[in-house]
N, C-alpha and C positions, 0 to 999 in steps of 0.2 A: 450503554452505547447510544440510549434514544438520542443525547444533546449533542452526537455528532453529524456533521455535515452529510447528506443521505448519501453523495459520493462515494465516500470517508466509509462509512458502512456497509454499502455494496461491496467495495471493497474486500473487507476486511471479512464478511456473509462471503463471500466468491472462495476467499482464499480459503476459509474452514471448511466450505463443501466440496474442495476439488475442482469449481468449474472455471473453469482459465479464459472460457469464453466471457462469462460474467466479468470476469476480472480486469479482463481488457474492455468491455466496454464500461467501465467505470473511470477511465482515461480518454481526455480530450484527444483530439487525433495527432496532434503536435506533444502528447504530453511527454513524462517525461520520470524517470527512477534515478537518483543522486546517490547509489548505494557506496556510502564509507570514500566517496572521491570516483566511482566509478560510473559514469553517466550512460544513460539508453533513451532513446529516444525514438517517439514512435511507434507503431501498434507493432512493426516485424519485429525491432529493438527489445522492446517491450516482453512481445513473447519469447524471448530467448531469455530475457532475464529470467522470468515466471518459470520457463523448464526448469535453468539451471539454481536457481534459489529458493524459489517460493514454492509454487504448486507440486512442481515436480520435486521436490525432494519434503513431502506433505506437510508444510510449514501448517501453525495450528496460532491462531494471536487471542491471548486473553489481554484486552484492554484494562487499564489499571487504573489510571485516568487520562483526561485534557483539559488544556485549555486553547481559548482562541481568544487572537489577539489580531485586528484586521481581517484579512482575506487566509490568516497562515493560521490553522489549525494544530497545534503539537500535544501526539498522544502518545504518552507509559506505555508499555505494554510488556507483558510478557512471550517468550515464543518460543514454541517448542516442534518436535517432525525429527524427522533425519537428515537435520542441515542444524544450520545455528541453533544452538537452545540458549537463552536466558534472557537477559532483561533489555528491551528495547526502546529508543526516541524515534518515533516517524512524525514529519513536518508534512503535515500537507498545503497545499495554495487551490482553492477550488476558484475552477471559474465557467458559469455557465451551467452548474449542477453536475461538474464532472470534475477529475483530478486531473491539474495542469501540470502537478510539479509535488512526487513525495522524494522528500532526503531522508535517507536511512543515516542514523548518528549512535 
């Protein structure tokens, strides 16, 4: 995970520790989660997503690989917890050394 954006890895360190506070600040204050067509937007947005998908049902991401292309970050991963398990695309857009915009695909 060192070649990803330190956003991108705060991230992704937040979500395997449980800390939702970390998680959310690893998002711009306008940012933003694209999960599957379903948009959140914003830190309140935001933490509702994280209860209902991520933190809160103990999502776990082993990154697999990325690449970057521009400002748009896209990494593999695998993901496993008591919500989604298997194999995942998240796009990140960092701006400012924080996450502006991940699409879950």
């Amino acid at each position: 995970m060192t070649d990803l954006p330190a956003a991108v890895r705060r991230m992704f360190d937040a979500t395997n520790r449980g800390d939702s506070e970390a998680f959310l600040d690893a998002f711009t204050e306008d940012g933003q989660v694209d999960d599957w067509g379903r948009t959140f937007t914003g830190r309140d947005e935001l933490a509702g997503w994280n209860d209902r998908e991520n933190i809160g049902v103990q999502a776990h991401f082993d990154v697999t690989g990325s690449r970057t292309s521009g400002d748009t970050t896209t990494v593999t991963l695998q993901v496993s917890g008591n919500g989604f398990n298997g194999p995942g695309t998240f796009e990140f857009v960092v701006r400012d050394d924080r996450i502006a915009r991940l699409r879950i695909r």
